[in-house]
N, C-alpha and C positions, 0 to 999 in steps of 0.2 A: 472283118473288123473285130478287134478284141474289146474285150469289156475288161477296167476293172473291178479286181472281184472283190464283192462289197461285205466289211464287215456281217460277220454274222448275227440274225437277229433272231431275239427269241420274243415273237410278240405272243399276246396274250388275248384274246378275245373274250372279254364278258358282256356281257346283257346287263346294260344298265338300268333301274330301272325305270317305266313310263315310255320303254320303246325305244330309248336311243341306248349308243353303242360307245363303251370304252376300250380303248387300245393301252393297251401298256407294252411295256418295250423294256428289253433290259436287253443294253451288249455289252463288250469289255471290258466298258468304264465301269457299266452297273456292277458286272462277274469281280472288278479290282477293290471298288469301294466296299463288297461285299466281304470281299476276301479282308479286308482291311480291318474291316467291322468284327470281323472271326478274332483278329490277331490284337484289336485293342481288348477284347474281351477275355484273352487268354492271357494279355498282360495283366489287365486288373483281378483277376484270378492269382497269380502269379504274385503281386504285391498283397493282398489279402493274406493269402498264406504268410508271408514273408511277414508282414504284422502281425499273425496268430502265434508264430513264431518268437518274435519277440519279445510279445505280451506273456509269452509260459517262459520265458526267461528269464525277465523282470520278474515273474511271480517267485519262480524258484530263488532268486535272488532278496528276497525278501521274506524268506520263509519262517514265520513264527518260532521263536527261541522256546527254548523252557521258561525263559525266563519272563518272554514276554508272556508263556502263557500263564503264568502267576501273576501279574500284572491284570490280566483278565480273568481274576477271580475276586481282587479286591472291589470292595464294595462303591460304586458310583451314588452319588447325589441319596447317601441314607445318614443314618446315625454311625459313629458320632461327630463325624468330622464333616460332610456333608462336601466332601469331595469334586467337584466340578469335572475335571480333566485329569488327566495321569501324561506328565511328561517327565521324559527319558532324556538324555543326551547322549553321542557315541564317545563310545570309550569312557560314558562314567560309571564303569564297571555295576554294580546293582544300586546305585541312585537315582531315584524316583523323587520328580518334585509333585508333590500334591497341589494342585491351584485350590483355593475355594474364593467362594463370594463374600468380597469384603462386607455386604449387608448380611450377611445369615452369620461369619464370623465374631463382627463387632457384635452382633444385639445380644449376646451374654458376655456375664460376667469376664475378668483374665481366669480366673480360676476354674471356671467350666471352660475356657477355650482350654487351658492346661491339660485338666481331664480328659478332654475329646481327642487333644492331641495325641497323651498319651496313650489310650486304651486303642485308638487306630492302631499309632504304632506298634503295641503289644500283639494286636492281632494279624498283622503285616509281619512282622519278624517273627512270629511262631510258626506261620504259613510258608515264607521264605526259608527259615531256618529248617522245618522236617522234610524239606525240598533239598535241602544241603548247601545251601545261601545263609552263609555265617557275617556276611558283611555288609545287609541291606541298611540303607542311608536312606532319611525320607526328608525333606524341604520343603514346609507347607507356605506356601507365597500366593501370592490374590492374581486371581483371574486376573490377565493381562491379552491387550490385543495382539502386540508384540513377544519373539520370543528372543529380544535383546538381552533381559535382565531377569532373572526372578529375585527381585528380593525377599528375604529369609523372616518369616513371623513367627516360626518357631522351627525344628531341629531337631530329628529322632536319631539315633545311634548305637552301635555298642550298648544297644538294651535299653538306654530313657531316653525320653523326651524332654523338651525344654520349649517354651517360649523365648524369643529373640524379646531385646529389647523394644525391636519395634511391634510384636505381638503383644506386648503385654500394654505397651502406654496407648494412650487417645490418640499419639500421631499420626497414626493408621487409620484409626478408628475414626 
């Protein structure tokens, strides 16, 4: 009489303890799902890389200008201008809008915002300019939550500054 022949087992005997007895067992379903176990771990290894990958892409893809590293020398939240944010836009060649707080803005006079403005920009266009940035544009506009619109409260260029209309009157203010 034949037998058939029974999967193969790989049982396992330990000593449980307090005297009694565990059996475990693995056969070729346990050997498949194991094997399984192998192959999803080497997938997500596989995607890992493949993310690290494209994260040093992105990065080189985003790799600090010259220009933005003069951007990162002007001065944030000091005197005279008391600067909040530094926004760019592409392709508007070296224009830089300066946000500040309409509260630290308004509570002086127009005539020291004048000052402040200008003595920023004098010091922004010297630092630009011995950089070899002959055409830096600066647009000082109030903090905003949105980056819809900046409107203009004053307007550095081609060497002076100025207050906008709306920098200078209480409408802002």
């Amino acid at each position: 009489m034949s037998r058939n022949p029974v999967p193969p087992l790989l049982a396992i005997l330990l000593l449980a303890g307090g005297g009694g007895l565990l059996v475990a067992c693995q056969d070729d379903a346990g050997s498949d799902r194991a094997s399984q176990e192998a192959e999803s771990r080497r997938e997500e290894q596989r995607e890992i890389e493949r993310m690290r990958r494209e994260d040093r892409e992105f990065e080189r893809a985003f790799k600090e200008t010259p220009y933005d590293k003069l951007l990162g020398r002007l001065p944030i939240r000091e005197p005279p201008l008391y600067v909040e944010q530094y926004i760019t836009v592409e392709g508007g060649r070296h224009k830089v809008y300066t946000a500040v707080s309409r509260k630290r803005f308004c509570r002086v006079s127009p005539t020291q915002r004048q000052a402040a403005v200008e003595a920023f920009y004098r010091d922004a266009d010297a630092l630009f300019r011995r950089n070899g940035i002959s055409d830096f544009v600066q647009v000082v506009t109030p903090v905003s939550q949105t980056a819809e619109t900046f409107p203009a409260l004053a307007v550095g260029r081609n060497g002076s500054a100025s207050l906008t209309r709306r920098g200078r009157t209480g409408a802002f203010c």
